[in-house]
Biopython code that builds the backbone (N, CA, C, O; Angstrom):
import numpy as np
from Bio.PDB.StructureBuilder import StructureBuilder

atoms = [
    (1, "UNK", "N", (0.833, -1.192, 0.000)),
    (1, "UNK", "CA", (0.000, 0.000, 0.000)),
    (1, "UNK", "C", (0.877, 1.254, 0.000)),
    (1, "UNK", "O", (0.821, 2.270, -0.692)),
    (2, "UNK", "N", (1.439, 0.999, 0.670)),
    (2, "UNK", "CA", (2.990, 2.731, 0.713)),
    (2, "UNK", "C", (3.646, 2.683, -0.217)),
    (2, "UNK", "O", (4.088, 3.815, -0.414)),
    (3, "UNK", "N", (4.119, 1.744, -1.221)),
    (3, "UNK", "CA", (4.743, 1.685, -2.020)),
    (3, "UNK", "C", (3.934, 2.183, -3.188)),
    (3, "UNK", "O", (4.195, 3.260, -3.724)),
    (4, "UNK", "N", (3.022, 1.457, -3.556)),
    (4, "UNK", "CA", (1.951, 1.949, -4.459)),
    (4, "UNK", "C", (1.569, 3.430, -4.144)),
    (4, "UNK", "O", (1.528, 4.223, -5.084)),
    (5, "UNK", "N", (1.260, 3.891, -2.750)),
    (5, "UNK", "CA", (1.056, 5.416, -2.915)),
    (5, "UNK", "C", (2.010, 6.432, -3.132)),
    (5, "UNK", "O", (1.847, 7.518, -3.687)),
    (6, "UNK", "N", (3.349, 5.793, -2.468)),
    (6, "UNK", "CA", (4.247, 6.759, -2.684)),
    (6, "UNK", "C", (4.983, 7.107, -4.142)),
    (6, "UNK", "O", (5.350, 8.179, -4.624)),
    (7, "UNK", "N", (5.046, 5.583, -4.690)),
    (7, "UNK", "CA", (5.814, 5.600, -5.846)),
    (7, "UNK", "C", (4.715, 5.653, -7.173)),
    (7, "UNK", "O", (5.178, 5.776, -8.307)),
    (8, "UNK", "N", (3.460, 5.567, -6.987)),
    (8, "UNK", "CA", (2.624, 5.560, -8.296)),
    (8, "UNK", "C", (1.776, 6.726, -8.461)),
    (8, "UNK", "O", (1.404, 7.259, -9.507)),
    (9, "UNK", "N", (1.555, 7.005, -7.365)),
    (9, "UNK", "CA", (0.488, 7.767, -6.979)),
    (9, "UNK", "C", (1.103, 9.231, -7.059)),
    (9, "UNK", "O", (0.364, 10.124, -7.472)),
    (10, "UNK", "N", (2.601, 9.581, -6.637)),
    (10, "UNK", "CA", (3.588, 10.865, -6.456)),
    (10, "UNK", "C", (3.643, 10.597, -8.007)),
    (10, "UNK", "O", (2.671, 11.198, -8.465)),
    (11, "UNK", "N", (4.325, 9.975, -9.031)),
    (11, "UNK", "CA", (4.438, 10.105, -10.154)),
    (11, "UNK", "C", (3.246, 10.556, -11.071)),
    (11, "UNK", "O", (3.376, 11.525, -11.819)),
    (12, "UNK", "N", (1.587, 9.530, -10.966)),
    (12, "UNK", "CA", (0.894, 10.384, -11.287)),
    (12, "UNK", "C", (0.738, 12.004, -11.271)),
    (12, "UNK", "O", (0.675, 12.809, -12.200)),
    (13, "UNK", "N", (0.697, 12.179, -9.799)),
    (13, "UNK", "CA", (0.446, 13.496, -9.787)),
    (13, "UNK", "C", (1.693, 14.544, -10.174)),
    (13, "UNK", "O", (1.520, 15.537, -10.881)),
    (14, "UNK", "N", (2.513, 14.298, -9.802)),
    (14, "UNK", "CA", (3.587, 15.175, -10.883)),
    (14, "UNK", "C", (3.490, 15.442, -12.282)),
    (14, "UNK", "O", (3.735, 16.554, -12.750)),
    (15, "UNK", "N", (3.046, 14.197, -13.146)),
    (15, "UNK", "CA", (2.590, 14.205, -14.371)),
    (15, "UNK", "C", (1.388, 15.055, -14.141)),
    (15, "UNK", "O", (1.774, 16.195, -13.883)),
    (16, "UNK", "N", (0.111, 14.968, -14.128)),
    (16, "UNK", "CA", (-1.086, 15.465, -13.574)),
    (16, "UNK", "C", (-0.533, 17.139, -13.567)),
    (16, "UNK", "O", (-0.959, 17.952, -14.387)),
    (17, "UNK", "N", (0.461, 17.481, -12.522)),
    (17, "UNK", "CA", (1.266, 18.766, -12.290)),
    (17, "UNK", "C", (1.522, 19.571, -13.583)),
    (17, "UNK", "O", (0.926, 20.563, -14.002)),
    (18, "UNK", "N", (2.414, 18.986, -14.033)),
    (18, "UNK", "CA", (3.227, 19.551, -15.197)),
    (18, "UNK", "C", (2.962, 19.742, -16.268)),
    (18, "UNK", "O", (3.383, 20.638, -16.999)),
    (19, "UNK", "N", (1.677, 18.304, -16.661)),
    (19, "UNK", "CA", (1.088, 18.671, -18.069)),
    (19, "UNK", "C", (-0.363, 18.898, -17.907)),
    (19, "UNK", "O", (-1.041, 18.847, -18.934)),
    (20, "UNK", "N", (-0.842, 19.096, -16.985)),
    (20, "UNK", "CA", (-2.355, 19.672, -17.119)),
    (20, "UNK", "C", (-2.611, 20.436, -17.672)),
    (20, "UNK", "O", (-3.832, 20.385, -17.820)),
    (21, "UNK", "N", (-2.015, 21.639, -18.395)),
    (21, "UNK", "CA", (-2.587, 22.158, -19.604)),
    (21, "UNK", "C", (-2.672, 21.375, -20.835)),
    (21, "UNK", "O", (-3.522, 21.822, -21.605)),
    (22, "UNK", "N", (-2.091, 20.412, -21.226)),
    (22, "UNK", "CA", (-1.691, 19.418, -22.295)),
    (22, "UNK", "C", (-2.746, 18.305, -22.128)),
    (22, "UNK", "O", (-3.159, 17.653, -23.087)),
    (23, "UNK", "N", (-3.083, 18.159, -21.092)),
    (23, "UNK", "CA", (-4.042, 17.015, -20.806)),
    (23, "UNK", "C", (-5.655, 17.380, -20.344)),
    (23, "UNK", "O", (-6.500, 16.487, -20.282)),
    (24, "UNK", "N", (-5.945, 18.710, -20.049)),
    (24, "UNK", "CA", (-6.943, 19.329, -19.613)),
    (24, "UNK", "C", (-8.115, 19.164, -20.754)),
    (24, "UNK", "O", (-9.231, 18.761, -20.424)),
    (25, "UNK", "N", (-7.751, 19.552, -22.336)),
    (25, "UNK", "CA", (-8.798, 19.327, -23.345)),
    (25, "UNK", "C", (-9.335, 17.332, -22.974)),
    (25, "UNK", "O", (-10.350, 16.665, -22.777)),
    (26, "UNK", "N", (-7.940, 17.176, -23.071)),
    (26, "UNK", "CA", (-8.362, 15.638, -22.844)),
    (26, "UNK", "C", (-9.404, 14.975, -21.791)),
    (26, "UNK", "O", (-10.308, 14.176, -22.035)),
    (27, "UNK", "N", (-9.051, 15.489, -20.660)),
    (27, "UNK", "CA", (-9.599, 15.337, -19.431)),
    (27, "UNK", "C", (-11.088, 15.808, -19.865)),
    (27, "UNK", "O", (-11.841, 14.867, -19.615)),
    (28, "UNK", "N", (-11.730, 16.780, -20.359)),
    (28, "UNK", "CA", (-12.903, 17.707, -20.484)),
    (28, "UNK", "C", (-13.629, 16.716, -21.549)),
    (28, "UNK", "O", (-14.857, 16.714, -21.637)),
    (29, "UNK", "N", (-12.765, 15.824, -22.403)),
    (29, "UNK", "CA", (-13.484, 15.281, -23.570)),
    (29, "UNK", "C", (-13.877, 13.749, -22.992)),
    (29, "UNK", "O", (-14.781, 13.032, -23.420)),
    (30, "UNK", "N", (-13.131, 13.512, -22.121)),
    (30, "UNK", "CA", (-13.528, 11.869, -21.798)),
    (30, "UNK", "C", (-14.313, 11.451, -21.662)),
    (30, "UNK", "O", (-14.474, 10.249, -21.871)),
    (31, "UNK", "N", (-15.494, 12.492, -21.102)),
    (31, "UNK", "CA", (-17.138, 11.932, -20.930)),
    (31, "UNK", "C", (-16.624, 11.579, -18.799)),
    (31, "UNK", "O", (-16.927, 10.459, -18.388)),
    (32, "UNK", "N", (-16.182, 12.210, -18.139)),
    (32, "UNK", "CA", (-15.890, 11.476, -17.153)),
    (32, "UNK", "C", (-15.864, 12.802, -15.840)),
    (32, "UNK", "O", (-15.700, 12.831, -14.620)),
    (33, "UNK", "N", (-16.064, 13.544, -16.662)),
    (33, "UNK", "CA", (-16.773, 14.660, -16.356)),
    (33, "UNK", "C", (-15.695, 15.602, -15.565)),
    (33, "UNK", "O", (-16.082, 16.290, -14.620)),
    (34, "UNK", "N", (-14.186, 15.609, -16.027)),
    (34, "UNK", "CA", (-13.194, 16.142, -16.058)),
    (34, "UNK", "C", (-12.231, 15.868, -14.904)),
    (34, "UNK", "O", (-11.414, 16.568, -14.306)),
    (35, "UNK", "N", (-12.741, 14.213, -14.780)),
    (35, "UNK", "CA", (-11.524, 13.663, -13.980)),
    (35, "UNK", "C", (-10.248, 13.880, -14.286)),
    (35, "UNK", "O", (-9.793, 13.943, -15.428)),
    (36, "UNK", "N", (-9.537, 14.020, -13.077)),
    (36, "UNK", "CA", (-8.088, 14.294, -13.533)),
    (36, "UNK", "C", (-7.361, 13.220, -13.111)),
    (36, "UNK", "O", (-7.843, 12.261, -12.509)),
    (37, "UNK", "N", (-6.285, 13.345, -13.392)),
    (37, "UNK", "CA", (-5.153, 12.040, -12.957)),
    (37, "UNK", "C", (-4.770, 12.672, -10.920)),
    (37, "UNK", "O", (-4.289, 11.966, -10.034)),
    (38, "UNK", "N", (-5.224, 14.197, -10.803)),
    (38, "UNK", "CA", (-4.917, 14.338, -9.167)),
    (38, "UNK", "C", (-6.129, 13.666, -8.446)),
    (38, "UNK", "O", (-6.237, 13.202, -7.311)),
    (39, "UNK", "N", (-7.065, 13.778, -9.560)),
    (39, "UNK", "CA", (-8.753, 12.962, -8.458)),
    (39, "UNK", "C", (-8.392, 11.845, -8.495)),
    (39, "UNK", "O", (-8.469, 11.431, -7.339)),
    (40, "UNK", "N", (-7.925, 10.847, -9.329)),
    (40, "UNK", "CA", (-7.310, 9.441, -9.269)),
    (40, "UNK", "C", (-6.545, 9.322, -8.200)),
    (40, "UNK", "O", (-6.467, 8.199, -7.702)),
    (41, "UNK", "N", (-5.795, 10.442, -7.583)),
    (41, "UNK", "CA", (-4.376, 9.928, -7.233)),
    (41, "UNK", "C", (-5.174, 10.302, -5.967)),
    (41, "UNK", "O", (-4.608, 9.731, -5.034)),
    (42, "UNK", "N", (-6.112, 10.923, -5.564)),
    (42, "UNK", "CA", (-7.069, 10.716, -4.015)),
    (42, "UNK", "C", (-7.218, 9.842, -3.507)),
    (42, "UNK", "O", (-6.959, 9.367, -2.402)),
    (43, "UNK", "N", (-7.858, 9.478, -4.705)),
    (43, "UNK", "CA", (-8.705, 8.022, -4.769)),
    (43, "UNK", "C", (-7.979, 6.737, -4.193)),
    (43, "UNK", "O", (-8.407, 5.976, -3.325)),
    (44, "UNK", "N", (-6.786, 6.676, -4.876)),
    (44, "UNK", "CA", (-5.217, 5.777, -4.858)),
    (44, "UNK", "C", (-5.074, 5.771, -3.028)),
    (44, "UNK", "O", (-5.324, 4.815, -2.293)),
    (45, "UNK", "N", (-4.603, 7.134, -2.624)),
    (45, "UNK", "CA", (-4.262, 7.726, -1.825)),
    (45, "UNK", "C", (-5.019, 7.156, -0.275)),
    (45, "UNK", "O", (-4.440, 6.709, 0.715)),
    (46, "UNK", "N", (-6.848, 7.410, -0.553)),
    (46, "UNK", "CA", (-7.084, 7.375, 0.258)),
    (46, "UNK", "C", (-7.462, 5.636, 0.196)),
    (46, "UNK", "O", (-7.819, 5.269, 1.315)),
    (47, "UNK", "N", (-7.468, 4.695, -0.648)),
    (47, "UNK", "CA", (-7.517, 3.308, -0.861)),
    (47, "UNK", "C", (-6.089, 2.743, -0.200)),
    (47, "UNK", "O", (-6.057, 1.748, 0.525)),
    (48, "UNK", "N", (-5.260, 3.296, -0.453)),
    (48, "UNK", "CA", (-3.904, 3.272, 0.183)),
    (48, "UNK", "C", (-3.825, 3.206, 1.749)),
    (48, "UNK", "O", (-3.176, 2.445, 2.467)),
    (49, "UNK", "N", (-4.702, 4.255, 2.070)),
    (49, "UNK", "CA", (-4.362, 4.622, 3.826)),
    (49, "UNK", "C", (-5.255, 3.493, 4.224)),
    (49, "UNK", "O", (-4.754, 2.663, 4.982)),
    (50, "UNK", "N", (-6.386, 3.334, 3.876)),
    (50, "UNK", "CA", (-7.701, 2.295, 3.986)),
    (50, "UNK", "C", (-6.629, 1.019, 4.193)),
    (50, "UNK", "O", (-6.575, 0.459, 5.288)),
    (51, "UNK", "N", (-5.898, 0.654, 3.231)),
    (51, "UNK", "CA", (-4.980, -0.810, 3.154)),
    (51, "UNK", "C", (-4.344, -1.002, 4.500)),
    (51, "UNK", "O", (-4.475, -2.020, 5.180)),
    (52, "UNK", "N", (-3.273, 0.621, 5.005)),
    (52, "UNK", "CA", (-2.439, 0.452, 5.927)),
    (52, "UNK", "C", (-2.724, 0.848, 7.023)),
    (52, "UNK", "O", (-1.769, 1.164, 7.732)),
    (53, "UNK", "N", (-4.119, 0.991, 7.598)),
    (53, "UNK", "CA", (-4.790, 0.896, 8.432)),
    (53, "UNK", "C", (-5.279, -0.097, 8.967)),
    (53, "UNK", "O", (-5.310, -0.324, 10.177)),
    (54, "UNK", "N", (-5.866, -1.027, 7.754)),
    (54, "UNK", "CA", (-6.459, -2.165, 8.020)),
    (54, "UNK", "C", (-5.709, -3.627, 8.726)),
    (54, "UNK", "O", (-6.091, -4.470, 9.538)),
    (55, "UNK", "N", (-4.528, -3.418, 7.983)),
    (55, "UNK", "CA", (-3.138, -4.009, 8.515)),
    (55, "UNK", "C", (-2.607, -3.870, 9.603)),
    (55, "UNK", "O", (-1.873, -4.621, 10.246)),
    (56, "UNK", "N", (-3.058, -2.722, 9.830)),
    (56, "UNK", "CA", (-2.312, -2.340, 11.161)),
    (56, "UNK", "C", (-3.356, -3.126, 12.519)),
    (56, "UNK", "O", (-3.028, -3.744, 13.532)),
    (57, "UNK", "N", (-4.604, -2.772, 11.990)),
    (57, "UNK", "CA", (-5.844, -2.965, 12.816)),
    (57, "UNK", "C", (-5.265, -4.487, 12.922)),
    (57, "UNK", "O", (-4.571, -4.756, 13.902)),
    (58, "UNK", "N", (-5.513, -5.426, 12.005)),
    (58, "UNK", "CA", (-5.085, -7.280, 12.239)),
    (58, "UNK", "C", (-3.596, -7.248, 12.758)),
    (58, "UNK", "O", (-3.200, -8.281, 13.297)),
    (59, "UNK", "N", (-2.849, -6.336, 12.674)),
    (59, "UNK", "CA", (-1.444, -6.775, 13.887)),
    (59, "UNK", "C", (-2.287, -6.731, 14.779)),
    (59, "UNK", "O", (-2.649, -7.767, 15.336)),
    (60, "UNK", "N", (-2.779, -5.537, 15.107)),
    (60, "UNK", "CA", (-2.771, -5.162, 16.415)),
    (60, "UNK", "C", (-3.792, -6.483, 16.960)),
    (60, "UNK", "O", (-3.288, -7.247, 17.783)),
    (61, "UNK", "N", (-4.981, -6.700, 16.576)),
    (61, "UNK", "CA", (-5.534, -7.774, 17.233)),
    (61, "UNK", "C", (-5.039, -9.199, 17.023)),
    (61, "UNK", "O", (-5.644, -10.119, 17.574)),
    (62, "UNK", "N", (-3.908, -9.451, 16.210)),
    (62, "UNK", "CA", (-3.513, -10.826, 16.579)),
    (62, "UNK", "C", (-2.737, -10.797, 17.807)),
    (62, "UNK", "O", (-2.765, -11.733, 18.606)),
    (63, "UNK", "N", (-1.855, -9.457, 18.024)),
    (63, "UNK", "CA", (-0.875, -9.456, 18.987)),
    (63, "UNK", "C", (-1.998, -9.802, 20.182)),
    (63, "UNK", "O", (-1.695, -10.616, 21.054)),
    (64, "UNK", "N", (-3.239, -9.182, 20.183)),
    (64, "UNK", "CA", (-3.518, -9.293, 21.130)),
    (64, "UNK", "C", (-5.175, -11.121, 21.079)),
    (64, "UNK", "O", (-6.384, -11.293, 21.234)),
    (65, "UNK", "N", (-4.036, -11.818, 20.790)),
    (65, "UNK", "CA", (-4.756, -12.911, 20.159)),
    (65, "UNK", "C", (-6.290, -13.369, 20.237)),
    (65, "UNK", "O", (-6.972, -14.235, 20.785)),
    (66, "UNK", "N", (-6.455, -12.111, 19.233)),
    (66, "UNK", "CA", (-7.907, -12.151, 19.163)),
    (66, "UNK", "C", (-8.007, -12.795, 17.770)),
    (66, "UNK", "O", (-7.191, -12.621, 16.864)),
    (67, "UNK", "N", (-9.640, -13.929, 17.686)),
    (67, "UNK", "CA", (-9.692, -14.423, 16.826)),
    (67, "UNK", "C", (-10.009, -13.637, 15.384)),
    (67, "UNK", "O", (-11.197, -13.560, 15.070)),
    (68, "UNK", "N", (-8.974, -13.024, 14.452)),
    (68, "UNK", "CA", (-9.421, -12.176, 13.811)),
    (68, "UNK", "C", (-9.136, -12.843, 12.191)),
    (68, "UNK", "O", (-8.067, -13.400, 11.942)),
    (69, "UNK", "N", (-10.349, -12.689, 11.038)),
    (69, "UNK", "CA", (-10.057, -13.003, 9.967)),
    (69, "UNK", "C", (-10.344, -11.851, 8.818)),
    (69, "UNK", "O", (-11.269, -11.067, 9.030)),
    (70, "UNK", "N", (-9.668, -11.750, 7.759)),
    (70, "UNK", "CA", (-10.021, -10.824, 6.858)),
    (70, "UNK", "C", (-11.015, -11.726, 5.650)),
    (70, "UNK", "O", (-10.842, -12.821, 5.114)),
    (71, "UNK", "N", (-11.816, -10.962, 5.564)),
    (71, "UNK", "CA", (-12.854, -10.949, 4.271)),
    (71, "UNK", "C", (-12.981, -10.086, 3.605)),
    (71, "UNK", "O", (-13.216, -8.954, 4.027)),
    (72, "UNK", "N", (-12.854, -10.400, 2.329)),
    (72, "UNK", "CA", (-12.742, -9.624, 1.147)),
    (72, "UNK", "C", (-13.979, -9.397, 0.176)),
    (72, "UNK", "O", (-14.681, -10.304, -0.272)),
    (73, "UNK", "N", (-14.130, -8.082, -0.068)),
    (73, "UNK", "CA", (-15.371, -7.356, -0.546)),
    (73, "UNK", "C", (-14.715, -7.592, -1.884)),
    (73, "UNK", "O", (-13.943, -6.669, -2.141)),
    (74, "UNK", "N", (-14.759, -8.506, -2.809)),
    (74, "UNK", "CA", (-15.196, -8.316, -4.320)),
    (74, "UNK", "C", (-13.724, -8.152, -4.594)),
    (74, "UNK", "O", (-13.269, -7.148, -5.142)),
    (75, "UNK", "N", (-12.769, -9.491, -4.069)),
    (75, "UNK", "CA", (-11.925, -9.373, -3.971)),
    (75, "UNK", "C", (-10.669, -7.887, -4.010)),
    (75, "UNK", "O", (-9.492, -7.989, -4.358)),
    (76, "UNK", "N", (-11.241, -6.834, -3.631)),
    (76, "UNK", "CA", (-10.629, -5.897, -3.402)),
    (76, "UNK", "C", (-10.327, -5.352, -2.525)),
    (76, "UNK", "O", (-9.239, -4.823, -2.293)),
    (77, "UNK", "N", (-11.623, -5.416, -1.647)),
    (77, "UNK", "CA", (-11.427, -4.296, -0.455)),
    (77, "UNK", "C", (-11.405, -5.360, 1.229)),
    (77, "UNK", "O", (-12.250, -6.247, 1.357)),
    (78, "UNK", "N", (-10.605, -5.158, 2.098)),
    (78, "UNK", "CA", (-10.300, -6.666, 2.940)),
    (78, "UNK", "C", (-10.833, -5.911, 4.047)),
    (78, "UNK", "O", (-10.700, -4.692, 4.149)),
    (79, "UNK", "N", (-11.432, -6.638, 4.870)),
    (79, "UNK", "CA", (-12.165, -6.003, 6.151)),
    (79, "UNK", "C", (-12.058, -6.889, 7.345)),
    (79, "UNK", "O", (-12.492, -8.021, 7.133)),
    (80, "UNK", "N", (-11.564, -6.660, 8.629)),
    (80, "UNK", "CA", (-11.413, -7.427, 9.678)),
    (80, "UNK", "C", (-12.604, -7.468, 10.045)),
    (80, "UNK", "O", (-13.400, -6.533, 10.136)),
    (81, "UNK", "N", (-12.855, -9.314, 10.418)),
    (81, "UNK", "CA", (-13.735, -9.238, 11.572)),
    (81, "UNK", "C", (-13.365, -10.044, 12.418)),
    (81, "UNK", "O", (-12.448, -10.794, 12.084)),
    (82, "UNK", "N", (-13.828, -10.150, 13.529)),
    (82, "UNK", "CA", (-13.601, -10.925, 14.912)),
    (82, "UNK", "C", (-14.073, -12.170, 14.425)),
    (82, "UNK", "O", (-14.640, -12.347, 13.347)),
    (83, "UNK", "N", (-13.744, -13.212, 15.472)),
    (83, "UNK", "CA", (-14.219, -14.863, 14.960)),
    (83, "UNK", "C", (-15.738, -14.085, 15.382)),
    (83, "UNK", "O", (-16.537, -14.263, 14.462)),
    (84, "UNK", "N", (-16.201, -13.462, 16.261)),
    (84, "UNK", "CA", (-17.585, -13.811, 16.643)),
    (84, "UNK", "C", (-18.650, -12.929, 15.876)),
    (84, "UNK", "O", (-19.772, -12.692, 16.322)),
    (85, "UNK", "N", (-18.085, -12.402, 14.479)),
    (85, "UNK", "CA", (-18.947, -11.740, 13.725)),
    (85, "UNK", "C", (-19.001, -12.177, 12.660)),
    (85, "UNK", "O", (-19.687, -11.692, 11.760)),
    (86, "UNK", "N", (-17.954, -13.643, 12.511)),
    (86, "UNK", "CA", (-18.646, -14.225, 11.487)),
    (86, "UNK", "C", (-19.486, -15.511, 11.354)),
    (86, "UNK", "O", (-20.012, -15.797, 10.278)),
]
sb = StructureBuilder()
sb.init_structure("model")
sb.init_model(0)
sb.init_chain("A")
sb.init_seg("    ")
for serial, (resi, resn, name, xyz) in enumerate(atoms, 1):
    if name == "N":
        sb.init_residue(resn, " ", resi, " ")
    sb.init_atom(name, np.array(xyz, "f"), 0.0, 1.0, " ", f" {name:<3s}", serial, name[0])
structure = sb.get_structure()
C-alpha cells in the first residue's frame, strides 16, 4: 500500500502537475466529467491509507490474540472481523 502510494500515486500526480494544460482538453473530452489524474491519485491515496490501516488494525488484534479473519469485498477491499462476527 505505501509503495503503491508513494511511488505511483507521487508520479501520477507530478505528471497530472506539469502537463495539465496538455491534458486538460483531454480530461474535459472523456465523458468522465473532467476527472483528472490528481482525483485518481485521491482516490489511490485514500484506498492506500484504507490498506495500511487495516493491517495495522489485524497486527494489532492478533498481537492481542484475538480471533481475527479478513474478508474480502469483491476481492478488493479486505475487512477485519472478529471470529464472533462471522
Amino acid at each position: 500500500a505505501i509503495l503503491s502510494y508513494a511511488f505511483i500515486g507521487a508520479v501520477v500526480w507530478i505528471v497530472d502537475m506539469y502537463y495539465c494544460d496538455l491534458l486538460l482538453p483531454f480530461y474535459l473530452k472523456s465523458g468522465l466529467g473532467g476527472m483528472t489524474l490528481h482525483v485518481l491519485w485521491h482516490i489511490g491515496a485514500g484506498f492506500g491509507t484504507y490498506l495500511a490501516i487495516t493491517f495495522l488494525i489485524l497486527v494489532r488484534l492478533q498481537v492481542l490474540k484475538k480471533d481475527v479473519y479478513l474478508k474480502w469485498l469483491g476481492n478488493i477491499i479486505p475487512i477485519c472481523l472478529l471470529g464472533e462476527q462471522i
